[in-house]
C-alpha positions as CSV (number, residue, x, y, z in Angstrom):
1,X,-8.7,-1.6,17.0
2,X,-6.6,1.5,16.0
3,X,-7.6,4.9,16.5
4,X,-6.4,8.4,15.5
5,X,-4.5,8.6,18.7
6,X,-2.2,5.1,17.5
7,X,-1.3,7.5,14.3
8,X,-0.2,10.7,16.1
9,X,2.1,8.5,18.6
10,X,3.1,6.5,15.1
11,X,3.8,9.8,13.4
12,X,6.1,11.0,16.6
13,X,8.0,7.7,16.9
14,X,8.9,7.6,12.9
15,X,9.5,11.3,12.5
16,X,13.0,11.6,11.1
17,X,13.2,8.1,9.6
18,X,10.6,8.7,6.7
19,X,10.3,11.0,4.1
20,X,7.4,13.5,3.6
21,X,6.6,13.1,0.7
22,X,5.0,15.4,-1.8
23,X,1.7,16.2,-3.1
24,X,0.9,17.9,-6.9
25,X,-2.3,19.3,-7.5
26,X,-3.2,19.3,-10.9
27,X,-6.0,21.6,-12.8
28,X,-9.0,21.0,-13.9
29,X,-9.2,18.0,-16.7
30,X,-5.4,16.8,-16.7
31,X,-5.3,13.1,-16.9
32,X,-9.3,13.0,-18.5
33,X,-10.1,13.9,-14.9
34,X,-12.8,17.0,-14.3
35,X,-12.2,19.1,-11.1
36,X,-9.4,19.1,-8.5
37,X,-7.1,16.1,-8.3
38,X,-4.7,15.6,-5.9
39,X,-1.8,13.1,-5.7
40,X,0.4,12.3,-3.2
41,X,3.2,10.9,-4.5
42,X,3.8,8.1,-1.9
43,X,6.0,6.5,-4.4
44,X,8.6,8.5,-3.4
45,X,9.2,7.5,0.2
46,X,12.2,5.2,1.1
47,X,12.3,1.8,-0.4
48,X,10.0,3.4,-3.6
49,X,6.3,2.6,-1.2
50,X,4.4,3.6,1.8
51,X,5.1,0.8,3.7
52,X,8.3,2.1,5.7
53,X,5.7,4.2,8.5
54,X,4.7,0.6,9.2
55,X,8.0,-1.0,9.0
56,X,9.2,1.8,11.6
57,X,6.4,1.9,13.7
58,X,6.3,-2.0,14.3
59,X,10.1,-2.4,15.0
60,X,10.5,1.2,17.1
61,X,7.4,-0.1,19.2
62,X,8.9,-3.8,19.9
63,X,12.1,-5.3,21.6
64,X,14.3,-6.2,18.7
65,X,16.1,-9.6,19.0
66,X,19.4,-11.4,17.8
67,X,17.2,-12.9,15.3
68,X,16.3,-9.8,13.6
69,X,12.7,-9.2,11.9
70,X,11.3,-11.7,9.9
71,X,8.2,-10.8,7.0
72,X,6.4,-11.9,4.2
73,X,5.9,-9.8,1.1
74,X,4.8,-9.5,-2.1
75,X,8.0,-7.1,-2.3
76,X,7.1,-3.7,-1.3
77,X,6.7,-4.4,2.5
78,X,9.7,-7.1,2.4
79,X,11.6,-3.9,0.8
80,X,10.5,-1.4,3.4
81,X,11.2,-4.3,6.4
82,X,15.0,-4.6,4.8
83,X,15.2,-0.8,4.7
84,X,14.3,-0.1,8.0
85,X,16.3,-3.1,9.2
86,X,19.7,-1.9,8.5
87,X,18.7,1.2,9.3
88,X,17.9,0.3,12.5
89,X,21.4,-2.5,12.3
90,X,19.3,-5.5,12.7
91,X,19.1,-8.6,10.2
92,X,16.0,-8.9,8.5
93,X,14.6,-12.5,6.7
94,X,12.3,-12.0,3.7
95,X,9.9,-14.3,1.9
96,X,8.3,-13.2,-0.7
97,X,6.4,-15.6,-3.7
98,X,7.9,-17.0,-6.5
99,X,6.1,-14.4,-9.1
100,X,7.6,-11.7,-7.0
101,X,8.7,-8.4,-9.3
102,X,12.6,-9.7,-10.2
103,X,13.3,-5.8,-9.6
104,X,11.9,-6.3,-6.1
105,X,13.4,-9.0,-5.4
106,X,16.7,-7.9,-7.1
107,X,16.5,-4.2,-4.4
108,X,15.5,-7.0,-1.4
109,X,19.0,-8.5,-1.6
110,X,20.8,-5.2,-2.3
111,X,19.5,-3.7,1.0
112,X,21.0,-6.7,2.8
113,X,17.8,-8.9,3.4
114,X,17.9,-12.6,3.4
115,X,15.6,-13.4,0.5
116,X,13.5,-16.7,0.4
117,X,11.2,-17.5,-2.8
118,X,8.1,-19.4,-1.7
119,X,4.9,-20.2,-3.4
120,X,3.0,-18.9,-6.4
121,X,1.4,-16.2,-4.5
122,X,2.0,-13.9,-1.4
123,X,-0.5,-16.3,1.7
124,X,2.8,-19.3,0.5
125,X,4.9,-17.1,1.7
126,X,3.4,-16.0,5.0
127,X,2.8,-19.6,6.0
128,X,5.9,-20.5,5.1
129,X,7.7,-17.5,6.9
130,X,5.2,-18.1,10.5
131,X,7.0,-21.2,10.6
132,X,10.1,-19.2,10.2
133,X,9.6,-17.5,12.9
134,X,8.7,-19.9,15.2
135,X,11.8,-21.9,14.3
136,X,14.2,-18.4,14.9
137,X,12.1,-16.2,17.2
138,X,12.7,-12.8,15.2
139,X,10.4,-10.3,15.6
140,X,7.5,-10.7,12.8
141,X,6.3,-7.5,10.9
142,X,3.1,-8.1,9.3
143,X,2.6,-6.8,5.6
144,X,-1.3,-5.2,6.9
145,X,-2.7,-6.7,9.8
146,X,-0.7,-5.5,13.0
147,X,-2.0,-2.3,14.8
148,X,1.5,-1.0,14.7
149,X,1.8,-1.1,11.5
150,X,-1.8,0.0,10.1
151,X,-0.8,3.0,12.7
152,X,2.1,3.7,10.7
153,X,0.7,3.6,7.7
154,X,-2.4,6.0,8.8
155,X,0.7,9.0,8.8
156,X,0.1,8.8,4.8
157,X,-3.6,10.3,5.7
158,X,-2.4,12.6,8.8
159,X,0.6,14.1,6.3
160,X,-1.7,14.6,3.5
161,X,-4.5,16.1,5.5
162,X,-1.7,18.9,6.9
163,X,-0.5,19.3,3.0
164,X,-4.2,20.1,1.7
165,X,-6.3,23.0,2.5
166,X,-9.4,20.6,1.9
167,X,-9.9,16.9,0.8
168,X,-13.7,15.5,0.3
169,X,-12.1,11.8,-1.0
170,X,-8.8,10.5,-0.5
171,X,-8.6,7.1,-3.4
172,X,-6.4,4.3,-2.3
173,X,-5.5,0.8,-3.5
174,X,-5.9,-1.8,-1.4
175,X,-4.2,-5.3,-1.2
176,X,-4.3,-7.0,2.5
177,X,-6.0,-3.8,3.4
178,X,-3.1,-1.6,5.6
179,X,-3.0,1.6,3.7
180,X,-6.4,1.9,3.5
181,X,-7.5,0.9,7.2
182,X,-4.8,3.6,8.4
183,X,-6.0,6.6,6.1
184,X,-9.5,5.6,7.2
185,X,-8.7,5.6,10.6
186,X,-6.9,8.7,10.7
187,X,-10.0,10.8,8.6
188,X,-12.6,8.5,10.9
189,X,-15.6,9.4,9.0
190,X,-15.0,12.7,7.4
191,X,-13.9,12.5,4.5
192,X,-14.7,9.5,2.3
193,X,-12.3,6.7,1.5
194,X,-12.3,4.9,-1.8
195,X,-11.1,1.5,-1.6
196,X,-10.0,0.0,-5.1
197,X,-9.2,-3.2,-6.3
198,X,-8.9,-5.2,-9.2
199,X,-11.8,-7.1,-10.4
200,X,-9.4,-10.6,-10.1
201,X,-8.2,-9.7,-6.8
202,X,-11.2,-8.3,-4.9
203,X,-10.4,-8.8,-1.2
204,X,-12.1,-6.7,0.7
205,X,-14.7,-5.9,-1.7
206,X,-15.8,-9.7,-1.4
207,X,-15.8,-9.3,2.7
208,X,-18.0,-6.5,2.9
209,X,-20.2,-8.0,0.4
210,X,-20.1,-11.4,2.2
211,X,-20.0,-9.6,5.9
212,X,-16.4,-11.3,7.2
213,X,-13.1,-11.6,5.2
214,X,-12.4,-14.6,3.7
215,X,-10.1,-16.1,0.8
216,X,-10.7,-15.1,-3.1
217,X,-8.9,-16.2,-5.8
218,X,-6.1,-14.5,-6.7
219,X,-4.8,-13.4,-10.7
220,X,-4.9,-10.6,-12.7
221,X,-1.1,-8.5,-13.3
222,X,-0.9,-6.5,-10.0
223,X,-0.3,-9.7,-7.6
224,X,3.1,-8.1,-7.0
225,X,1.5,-5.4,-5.3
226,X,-2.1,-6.4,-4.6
227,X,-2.3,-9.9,-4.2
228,X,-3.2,-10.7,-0.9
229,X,-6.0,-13.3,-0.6
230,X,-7.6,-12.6,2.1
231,X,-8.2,-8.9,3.6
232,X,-6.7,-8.1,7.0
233,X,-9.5,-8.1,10.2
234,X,-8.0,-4.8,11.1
235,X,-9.3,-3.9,7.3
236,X,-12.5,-4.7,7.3
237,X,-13.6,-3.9,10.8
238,X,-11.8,-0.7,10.0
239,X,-13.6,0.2,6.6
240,X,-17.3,-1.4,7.7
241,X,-17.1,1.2,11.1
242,X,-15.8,4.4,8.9
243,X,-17.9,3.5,5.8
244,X,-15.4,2.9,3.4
245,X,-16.7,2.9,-0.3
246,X,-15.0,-0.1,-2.3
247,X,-14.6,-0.3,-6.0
248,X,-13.3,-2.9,-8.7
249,X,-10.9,-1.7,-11.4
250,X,-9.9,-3.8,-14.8
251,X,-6.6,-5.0,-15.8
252,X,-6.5,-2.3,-18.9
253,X,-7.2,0.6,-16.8
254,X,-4.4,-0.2,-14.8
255,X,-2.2,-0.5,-17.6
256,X,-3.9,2.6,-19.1
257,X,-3.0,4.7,-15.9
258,X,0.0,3.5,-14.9
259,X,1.1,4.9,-18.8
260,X,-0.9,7.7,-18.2
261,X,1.1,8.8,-14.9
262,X,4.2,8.2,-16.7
263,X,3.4,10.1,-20.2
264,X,2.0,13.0,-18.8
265,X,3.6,13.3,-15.5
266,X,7.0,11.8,-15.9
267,X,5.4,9.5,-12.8
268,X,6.9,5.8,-12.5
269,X,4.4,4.3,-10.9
270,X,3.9,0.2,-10.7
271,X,0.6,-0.9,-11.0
272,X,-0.5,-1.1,-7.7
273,X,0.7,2.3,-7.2
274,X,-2.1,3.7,-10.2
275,X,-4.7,1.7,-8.6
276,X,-6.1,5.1,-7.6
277,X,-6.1,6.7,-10.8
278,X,-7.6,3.6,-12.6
279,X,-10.4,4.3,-10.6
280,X,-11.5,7.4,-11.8
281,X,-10.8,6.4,-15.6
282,X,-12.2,3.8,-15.9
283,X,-15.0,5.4,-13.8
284,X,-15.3,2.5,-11.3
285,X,-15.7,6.0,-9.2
286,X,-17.2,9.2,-10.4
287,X,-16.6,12.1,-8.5
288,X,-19.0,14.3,-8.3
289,X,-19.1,18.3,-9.4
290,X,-16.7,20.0,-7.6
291,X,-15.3,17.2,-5.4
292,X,-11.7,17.7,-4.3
293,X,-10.1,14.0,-4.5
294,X,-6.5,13.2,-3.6
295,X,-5.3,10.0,-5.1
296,X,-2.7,7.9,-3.6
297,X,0.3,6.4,-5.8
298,X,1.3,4.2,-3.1
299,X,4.4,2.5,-5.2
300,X,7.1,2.9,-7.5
301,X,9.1,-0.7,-7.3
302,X,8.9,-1.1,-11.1
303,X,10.6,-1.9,-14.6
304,X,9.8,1.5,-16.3
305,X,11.5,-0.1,-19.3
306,X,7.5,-0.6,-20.9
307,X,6.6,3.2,-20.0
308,X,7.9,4.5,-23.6
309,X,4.2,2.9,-25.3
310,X,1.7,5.3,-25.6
311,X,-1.6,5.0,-23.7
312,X,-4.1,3.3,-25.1
């Protein structure tokens, strides 16, 4: 288990090696949303995600060997691994699924990773890079479910909390369940968190329902981002102690935001990364009157070359 004190030691280790990133608070109705929304602009940390704090944490927290680090990724964690890798001067090893983003994987081999295409979807790629890793001994760092690295990623919640005067629901995407586990940790209880999912892909929202995580089918046109089949134990034991509330999204709305972020914010999110703004257009969650949300836009690792179509 991880617990608020995990993220404050997280938050001192990684200080100096991630970004802070920003937070815009928009008035009232922008984006077809009523009341005060929030967004912390997460897609603006290094290697365009979140997933650096975790990336950090795990390999700051561990003796690093000749091997290097070793990971599997749908491409935002193998990006932040390979970032924080050289950074740190070690060699880093990458596999990541055949339907990776080619923009992904294109930035993976540009920040010097070792880059291995494996399977259709992301749990091909872990299986294939555990036997990696037992072949080279370099140091694994999980996508989600390692306490180091749900730790790191709880600093998203801890920085946005100290950049907000007051937050009744922070909304997150969730894929094998890190982000969210660490912002719920961090908030423990007081403020609600907002799972959301697509409808093909719903991980955790199928474990909670079904009282354990266990392995869904995996389609839909955010597997890049969000296609884990199987939410992390970390996750779920995290989410059913703080009361997390999970909700389902559809394909459009994530298209529809994502366009929406980029039209009207000049934001480039990738889909995963307007997960949290699908959810309140497409009303999967409806915020009540006055409720002060803060959405998440967790990503950026995208071809913005589709962004000029108008939302539909």
């Amino acid at each position: 288990m991880v617990d608020r004190s995990d993220v404050e030691a997280a938050a001192a280790l990684i200080d100096g090696r991630v970004r802070q990133t920003p937070v815009l608070t928009l008035a009232g109705g922008e984006l077809g949303v009523p009341g005060r929304l929030s967004l912390k602009l997460e897609l603006f940390q290094h290697a365009g995600s979140f997933k650096p704090r975790g990336a950090f944490n795990r390999m700051l927290q561990s003796p690093l060997p000749e091997a290097g680090v070793l990971a599997a990724s749908g491409g935002n964690h193998g990006l932040a691994v390979a970032y924080a890798a050289r950074a740190l001067g070690v060699p880093a090893e990458v596999f990541v699924p055949v339907t990776a983003s080619p923009v992904k994987v294109e930035r993976l081999a540009s920040l010097g990773a070792q880059v291995r295409q494996v399977g259709q979807h992301y749990a091909e790629a872990l299986a294939a890079s555990t036997r990696r890793a037992e072949e080279t001994g370099a140091l694994v760092v999980h996508a989600y479910d390692q306490p180091e690295v749900v730790a790191g990623q709880g600093t998203v919640g801890r920085e946005l909390e100290r950049q907000l005067d007051g937050i009744d629901t922070v909304v997150v995407a969730v894929g094998g369940g890190g982000l969210v586990s660490g912002i719920a940790t961090w908030f423990d209880g007081g403020v609600r968190v907002v799972a959301v999912e697509p409808e093909q892909i719903p991980t955790l929202h199928t474990a909670l329902k079904v009282g354990r995580p266990v392995d869904v089918e995996v389609g839909g046109i955010a597997t890049d981002s969000l296609g884990a089949q199987r939410i992390g134990g970390i996750a779920f034991d995290t989410a059913r102690r703080t009361g997390v509330v999970s909700v389902l999204v559809r394909d459009e709305d994530l298209v529809r935001a994502r366009r929406l972020l980029w039209s009207e914010l000049r934001v480039a999110a990738e889909l995963g990364g307007a997960a949290a703004l699908a959810a309140l257009i497409g009303r999967a969650y409806v915020p009540r009157e006055g409720e002060r949300v803060a959405l998440i836009v967790c990503g950026g690792n995208t071809d913005p070359s589709d962004l000029a179509a108008r939302p539909h």
